[in-house]
C-alpha positions in Angstrom: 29.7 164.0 60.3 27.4 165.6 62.4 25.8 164.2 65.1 23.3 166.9 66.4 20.3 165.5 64.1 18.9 162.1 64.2 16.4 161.7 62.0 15.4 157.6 62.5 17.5 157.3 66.0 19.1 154.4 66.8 19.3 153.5 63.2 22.9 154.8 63.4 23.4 152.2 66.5 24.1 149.2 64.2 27.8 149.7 62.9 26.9 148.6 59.3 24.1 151.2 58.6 25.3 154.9 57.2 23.3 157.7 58.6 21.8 159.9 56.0 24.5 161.9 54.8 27.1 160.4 55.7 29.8 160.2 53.4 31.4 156.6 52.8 34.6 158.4 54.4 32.9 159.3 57.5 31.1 156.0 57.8 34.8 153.8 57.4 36.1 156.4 59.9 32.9 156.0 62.6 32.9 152.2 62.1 36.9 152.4 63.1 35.7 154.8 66.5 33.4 152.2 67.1 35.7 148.9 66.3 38.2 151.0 68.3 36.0 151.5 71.6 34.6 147.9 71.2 38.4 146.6 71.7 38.8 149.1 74.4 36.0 148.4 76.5 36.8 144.6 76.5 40.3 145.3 77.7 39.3 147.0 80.6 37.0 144.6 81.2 39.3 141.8 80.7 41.5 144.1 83.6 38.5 144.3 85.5 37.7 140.5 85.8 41.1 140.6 87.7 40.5 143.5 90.3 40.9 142.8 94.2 38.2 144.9 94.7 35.7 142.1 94.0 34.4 138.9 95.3 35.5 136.5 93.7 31.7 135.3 92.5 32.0 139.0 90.8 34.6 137.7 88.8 33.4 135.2 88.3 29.8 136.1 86.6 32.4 138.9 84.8 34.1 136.5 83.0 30.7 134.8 81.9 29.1 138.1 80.8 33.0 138.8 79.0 32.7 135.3 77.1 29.2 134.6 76.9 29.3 131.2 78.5 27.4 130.4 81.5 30.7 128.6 83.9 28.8 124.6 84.4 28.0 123.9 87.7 30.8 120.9 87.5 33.9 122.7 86.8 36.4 120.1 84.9 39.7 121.3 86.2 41.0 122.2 82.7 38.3 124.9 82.4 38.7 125.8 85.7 42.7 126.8 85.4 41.7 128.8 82.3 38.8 130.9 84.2 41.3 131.0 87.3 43.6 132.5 84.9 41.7 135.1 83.8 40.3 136.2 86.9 43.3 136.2 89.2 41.9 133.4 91.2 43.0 130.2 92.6 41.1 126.4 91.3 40.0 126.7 94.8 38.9 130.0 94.8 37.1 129.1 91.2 35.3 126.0 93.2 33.9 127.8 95.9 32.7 130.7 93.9 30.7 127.9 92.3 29.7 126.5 95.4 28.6 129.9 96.5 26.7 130.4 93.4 24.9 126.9 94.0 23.6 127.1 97.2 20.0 129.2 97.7 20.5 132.4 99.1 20.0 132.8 103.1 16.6 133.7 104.6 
């Protein structure tokens, strides 16, 4: 599979179209290469929600972007242990992120 010529690029960007001449071989084996780096990416994203080196309203918008919910601005406390779960944070720390996010910025 070569990869030098692109006649229609970006066509090749969805996983379920060939490129022309493209065996079905190579096709099975780039949609694995991509499945593979898809799973990849997410875990070290997933690692990343958890890092010390950010804030924990970082985290917090990481874990939105990761599971493609927007976190409501009233946190039940189930959903709250979960994302404090994932993100290495305390309920508390989940709260006041929140709060955080809430409030206008400062002048």
């Amino acid at each position: 599979m070569s990869t030098d010529y692109d006649p229609w690029p970006g066509r090749a960007q969805h996983p379920f179209v060939s490129v022309p001449g493209e065996t079905v071989a190579e096709h099975r084996t780039r949609l694995g290469l991509q499945q593979s780096d898809r799973i990849e990416r997410r875990e070290r994203e997933c690692l990343e929600q958890r890092s010390p080196d950010l804030t924990p309203v970082q985290r917090l918008r990481l874990w939105e972007r990761l599971h493609q919910l927007r976190i409501p601005s009233r946190l039940q406390v189930t959903l709250a242990t979960v994302i404090a779960g994932d993100t290495g944070l305390s309920i508390e720390q989940v709260h006041e992120a929140q709060l955080a996010r809430a409030l206008p910025p400062a002048a």
